[in-house]
N, C-alpha and C positions, 0 to 999 in steps of 0.2 A: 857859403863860399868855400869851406875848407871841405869838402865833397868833392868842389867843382877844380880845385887846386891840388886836388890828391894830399892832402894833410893830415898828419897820422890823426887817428882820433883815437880817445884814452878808453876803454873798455867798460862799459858799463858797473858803475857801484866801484869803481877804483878811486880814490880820492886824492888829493895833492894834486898842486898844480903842475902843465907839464914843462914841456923845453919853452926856455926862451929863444925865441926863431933869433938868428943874425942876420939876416935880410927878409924883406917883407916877399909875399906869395905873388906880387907883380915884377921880380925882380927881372933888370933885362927889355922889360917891356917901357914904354911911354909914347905918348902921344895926347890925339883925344876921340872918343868916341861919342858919336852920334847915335841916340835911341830912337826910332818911330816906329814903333808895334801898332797896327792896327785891335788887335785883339789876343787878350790869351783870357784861358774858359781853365777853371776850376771845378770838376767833376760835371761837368755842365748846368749847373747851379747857383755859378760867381761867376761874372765876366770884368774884367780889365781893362776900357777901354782907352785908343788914344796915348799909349805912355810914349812920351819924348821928354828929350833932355839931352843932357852933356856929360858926360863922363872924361876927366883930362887924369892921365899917369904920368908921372914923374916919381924923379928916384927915392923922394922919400916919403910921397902924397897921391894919392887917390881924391881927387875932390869929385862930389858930383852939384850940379847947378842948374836951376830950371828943369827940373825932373818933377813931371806933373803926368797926373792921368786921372783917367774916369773910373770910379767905383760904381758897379750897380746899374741903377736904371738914372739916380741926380747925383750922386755923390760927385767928388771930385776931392784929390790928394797932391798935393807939391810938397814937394824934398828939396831941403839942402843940407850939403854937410861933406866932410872927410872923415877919409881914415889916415894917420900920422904915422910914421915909422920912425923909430928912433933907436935903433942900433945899439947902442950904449946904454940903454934904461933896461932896468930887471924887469920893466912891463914895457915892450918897445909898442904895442900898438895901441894906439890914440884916437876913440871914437867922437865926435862931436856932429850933431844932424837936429834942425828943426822939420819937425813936421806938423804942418797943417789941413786938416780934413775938413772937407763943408758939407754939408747935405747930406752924410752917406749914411743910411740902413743898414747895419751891422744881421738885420736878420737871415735876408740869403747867405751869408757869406757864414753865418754860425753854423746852418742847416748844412750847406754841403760842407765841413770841417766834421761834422757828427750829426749824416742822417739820422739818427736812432731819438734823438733829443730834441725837445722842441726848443727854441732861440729862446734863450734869457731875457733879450731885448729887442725891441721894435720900434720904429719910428725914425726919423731924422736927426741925424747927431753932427754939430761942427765938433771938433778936436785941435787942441792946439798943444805943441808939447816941444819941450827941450833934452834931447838925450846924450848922455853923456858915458863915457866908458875907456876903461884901460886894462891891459889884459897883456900877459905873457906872451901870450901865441891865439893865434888866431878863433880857435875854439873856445876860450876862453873869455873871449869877448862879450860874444852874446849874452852870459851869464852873468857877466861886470858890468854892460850896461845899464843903466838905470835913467829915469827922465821923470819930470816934471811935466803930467795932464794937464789939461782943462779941460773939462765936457759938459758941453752945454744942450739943450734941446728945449723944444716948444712940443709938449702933447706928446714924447715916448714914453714906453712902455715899459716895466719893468718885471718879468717874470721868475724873479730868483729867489722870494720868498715863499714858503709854504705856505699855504691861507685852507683854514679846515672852517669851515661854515657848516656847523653841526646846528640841526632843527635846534633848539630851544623850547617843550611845551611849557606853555604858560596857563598855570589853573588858577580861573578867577572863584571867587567866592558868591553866595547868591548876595550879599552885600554890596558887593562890587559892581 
C-alpha cells in the first residue's frame, strides 16, 4: 500500500522508526468500493480467482468485508478486517483482519515466488488466523503485524527437512 500511496520509504539497513503520519494515506477519499476480478496470474504459475468483496473508507477506517476469492485449482480465502487511524496516538494505524483458507495448495504458489527451489510443502491446507498490528506509519505496519495460525491438513507433505539415507552395510557372521 505505501508504493501504491507514494509513502516515503526508509532506506535499506536504516533503523528507527519513521514519522508518525497525521492523517491516514486515504485522506480526502470515502465511500465504498466494489471488488470483482475475474482473474489475476502470478508469473503464470499462481492464479487468483473470483476476488470480490467490499471495501468502505471513511475518515478514520478503511474496513473491508466479504472479501473472498479462489486460490489455485480448490483453494478458497475470505477476509475481514480494518485499518484504524487515530491521529493522536504515537502509533495512529491500527490493523485488525481474520483470515480463513480452505483447501489451498501452497505448492504452485511456493514454485512461482522461487522457481529455482522446490516447494517446502504440498498437499491441502485449511488456515485459520487472527492478525493483529499497530504501527507509526504505514510501512511499519506490515512488520508489527503479527496473528495467531492454525493449520491443519489431511495427507500434506512436508519437504523442509534434510533426510540423508546413507547405505548402511551390514556383515553377518558365518554364525549368523
Amino acid at each position: 500500500l505505501a508504493a501504491l500511496t507514494g509513502a516515503p520509504v526508509q532506506a535499506p539497513g536504516v533503523s528507527g522508526s519513521g514519522p508518525v503520519e497525521s492523517r491516514p494515506f486515504w485522506s480526502g477519499l470515502s465511500g465504498q468500493l466494489s471488488l470483482a476480478l475475474k482473474k489475476l496470474h502470478y508469473n503464470d504459475l499462481f492464479e487468483v480467482s473470483d476476488v470480490q468483496g467490499t471495501v468502505r473508507i471513511d475518515r478514520g477506517a478503511l474496513q473491508f468485508s466479504d472479501l473472498h476469492a479462489g486460490l489455485g485449482e480448490e483453494g478458497t480465502a475470505a477476509v475481514t478486517g480494518g485499518l484504524l487511524f487515530e491521529p493522536k496516538s504515537d502509533r495512529s494505524y491500527t490493523f485488525n483482519g481474520d483470515l480463513n483458507v480452505k483447501s489451498f495448495n501452497p505448492k504452485p504458489l511456493l514454485l512461482a515466488l522461487n522457481p529455482d527451489q522446490a516447494a517446502t510443502v504440498d498437499g491441502n491446507f485449511d488456515v485459520v488466523s487472527k492478525l493483529t498490528g499497530r504501527a507509526a506509519n504505514l510501512e511499519e505496519l506490515a512488520e508489527a503485524t503479527k496473528g495467531d495460525f492454525q493449520l491443519t491438513s489431511k495427507g500434506g507433505l512436508f519437504h523442509g527437512l534434510p533426510v540423508s539415507v546413507a547405505s548402511r552395510t551390514e556383515s553377518t557372521s558365518r554364525i549368523a
